[in-house]
C-alpha positions in Angstrom: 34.5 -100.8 25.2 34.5 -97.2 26.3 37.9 -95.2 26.2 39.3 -94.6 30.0 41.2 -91.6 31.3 43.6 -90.9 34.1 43.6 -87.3 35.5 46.6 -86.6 38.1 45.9 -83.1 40.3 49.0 -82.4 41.8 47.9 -81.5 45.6 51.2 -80.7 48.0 50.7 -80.8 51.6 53.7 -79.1 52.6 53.0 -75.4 52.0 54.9 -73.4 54.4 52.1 -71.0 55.3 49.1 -73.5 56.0 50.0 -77.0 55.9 47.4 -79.1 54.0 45.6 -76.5 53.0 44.3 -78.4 50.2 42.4 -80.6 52.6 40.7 -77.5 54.5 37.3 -77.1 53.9 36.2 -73.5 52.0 32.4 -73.7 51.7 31.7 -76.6 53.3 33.7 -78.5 51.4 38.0 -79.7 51.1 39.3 -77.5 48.5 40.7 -80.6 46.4 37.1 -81.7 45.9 36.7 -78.5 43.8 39.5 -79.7 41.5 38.6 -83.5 41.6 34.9 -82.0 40.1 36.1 -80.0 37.9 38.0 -82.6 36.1 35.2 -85.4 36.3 33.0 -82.9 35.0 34.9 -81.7 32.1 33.5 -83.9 29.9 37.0 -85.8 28.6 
């Protein structure tokens, strides 16, 4: 049975500036995607 990992990418919506701006899209895409890749492509 293959070994399973948990990744947790901290992601607050309450910046003071631009509320949620981890949910606004930057190059057609919600900039938490570009984390959430990153981590399912790492490989670990």
């Amino acid at each position: 049975m293959p070994e399973r990992m948990l990744c947790a990418i901290p992601a607050r919506g309450g910046s003071k500036r631009l509320a949620r701006k981890n949910l606004l899209p930057l190059a057609g895409k919600p900039m938490l995607v570009y984390s959430i890749e990153a981590a399912r492509d790492s490989g670990l």
